[in-house]
C-alpha positions in Angstrom: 73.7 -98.4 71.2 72.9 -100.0 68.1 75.4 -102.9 68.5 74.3 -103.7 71.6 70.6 -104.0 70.6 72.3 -106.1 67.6 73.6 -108.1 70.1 70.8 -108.6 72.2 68.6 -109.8 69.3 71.1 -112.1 67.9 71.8 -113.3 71.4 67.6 -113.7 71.8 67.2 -115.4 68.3 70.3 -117.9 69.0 68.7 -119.0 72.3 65.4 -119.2 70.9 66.7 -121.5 68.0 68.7 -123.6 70.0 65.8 -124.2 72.3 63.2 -125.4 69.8 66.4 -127.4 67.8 66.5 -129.5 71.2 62.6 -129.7 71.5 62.3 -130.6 67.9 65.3 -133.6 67.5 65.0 -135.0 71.4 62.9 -137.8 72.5 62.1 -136.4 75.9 58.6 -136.1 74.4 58.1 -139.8 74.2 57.3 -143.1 75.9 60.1 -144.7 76.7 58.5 -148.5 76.1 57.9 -149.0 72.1 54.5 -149.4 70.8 52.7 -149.7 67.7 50.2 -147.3 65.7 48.3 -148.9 62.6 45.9 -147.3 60.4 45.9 -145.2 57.1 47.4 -142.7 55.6 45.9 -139.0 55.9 49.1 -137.3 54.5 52.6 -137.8 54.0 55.1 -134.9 53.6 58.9 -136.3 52.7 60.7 -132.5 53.7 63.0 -131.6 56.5 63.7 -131.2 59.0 62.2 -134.5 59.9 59.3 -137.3 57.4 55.7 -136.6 58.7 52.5 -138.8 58.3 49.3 -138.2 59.3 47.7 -141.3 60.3 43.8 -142.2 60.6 43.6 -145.4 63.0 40.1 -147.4 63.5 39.2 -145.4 66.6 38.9 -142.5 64.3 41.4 -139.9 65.8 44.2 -138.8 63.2 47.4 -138.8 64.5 50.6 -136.8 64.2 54.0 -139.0 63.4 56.9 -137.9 62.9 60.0 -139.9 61.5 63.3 -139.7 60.5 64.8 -136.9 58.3 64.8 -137.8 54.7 68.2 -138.4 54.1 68.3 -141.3 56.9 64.7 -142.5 56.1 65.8 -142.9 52.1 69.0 -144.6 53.4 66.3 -147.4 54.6 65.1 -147.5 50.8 61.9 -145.2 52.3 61.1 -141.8 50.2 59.2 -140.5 47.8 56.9 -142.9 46.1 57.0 -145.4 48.9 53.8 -145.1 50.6 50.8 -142.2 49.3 47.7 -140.8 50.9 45.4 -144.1 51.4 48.0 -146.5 52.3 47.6 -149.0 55.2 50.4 -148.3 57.5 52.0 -149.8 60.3 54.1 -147.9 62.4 56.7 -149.1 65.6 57.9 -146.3 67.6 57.0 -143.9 70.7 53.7 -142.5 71.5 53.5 -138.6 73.7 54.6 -139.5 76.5 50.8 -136.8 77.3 48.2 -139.2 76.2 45.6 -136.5 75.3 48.3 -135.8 72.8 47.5 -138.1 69.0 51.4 -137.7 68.5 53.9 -140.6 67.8 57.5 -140.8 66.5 58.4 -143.7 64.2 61.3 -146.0 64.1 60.4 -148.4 61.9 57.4 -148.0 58.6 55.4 -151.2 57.2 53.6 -150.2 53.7 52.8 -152.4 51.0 54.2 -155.5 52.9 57.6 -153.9 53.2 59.0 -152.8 56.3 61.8 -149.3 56.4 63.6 -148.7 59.5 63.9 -145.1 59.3 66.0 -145.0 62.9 68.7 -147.9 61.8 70.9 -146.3 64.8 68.5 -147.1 67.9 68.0 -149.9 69.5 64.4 -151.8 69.4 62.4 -154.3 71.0 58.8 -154.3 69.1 59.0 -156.4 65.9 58.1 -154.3 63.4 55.0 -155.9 62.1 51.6 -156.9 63.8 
């Protein structure tokens, strides 16, 4: 009895993980046409699995970006140290593909006049810069 209750929660756990894995990593989530946030940075976290930002834009609303893990993003030259709470940012990407949702996820990062592209591997069509 034990080892089938073992089983069943290890079985559980495992489709649970691999579930929010997908949800996490895809870009189902997203526009598929490019667009471009700008506004400044609330708060910038460098961990994994994936870069975050939190970015105030003119219109006031603070939104939610995620970008590339920090191994791929510091292969661009982008990590810690390139951009800090305060920084004017530009972002190219895709917004929620639910537009009451503040929520973008960024292929390319302008900061400082200099412009990562955290995503080298997919294709784009938005110059990165306004």
């Amino acid at each position: 009895m034990k080892t089938t209750s073992r089983y069943a929660i290890g079985l559980a756990a495992a489709l649970g993980l691999s579930a929010s894995a997908a949800a996490h990593h895809g870009w189902a989530w997203t526009e598929d046409q490019e667009s471009r946030l700008t506004g400044t940075i609330v708060s910038i976290s460098y961990g994994n699995p994936h870069m975050h930002l939190q970015v105030r834009t003119e219109q006031g609303g603070v939104w939610e970006v995620d970008l590339s893990p920090p191994i791929v993003a510091q292969g661009s030259g982008f990590g810690p140290g390139a951009a800090k709470a305060g920084d004017k940012v530009v972002v190219t990407g895709h917004r929620a593909r639910d537009r009451d949702l503040l929520a973008f996820k960024g292929e390319t990062i302008t900061v400082g006049g200099k412009t990562y592209d955290v995503y080298p591997q997919r294709e784009k069509t938005l110059k990165p810069t306004a």
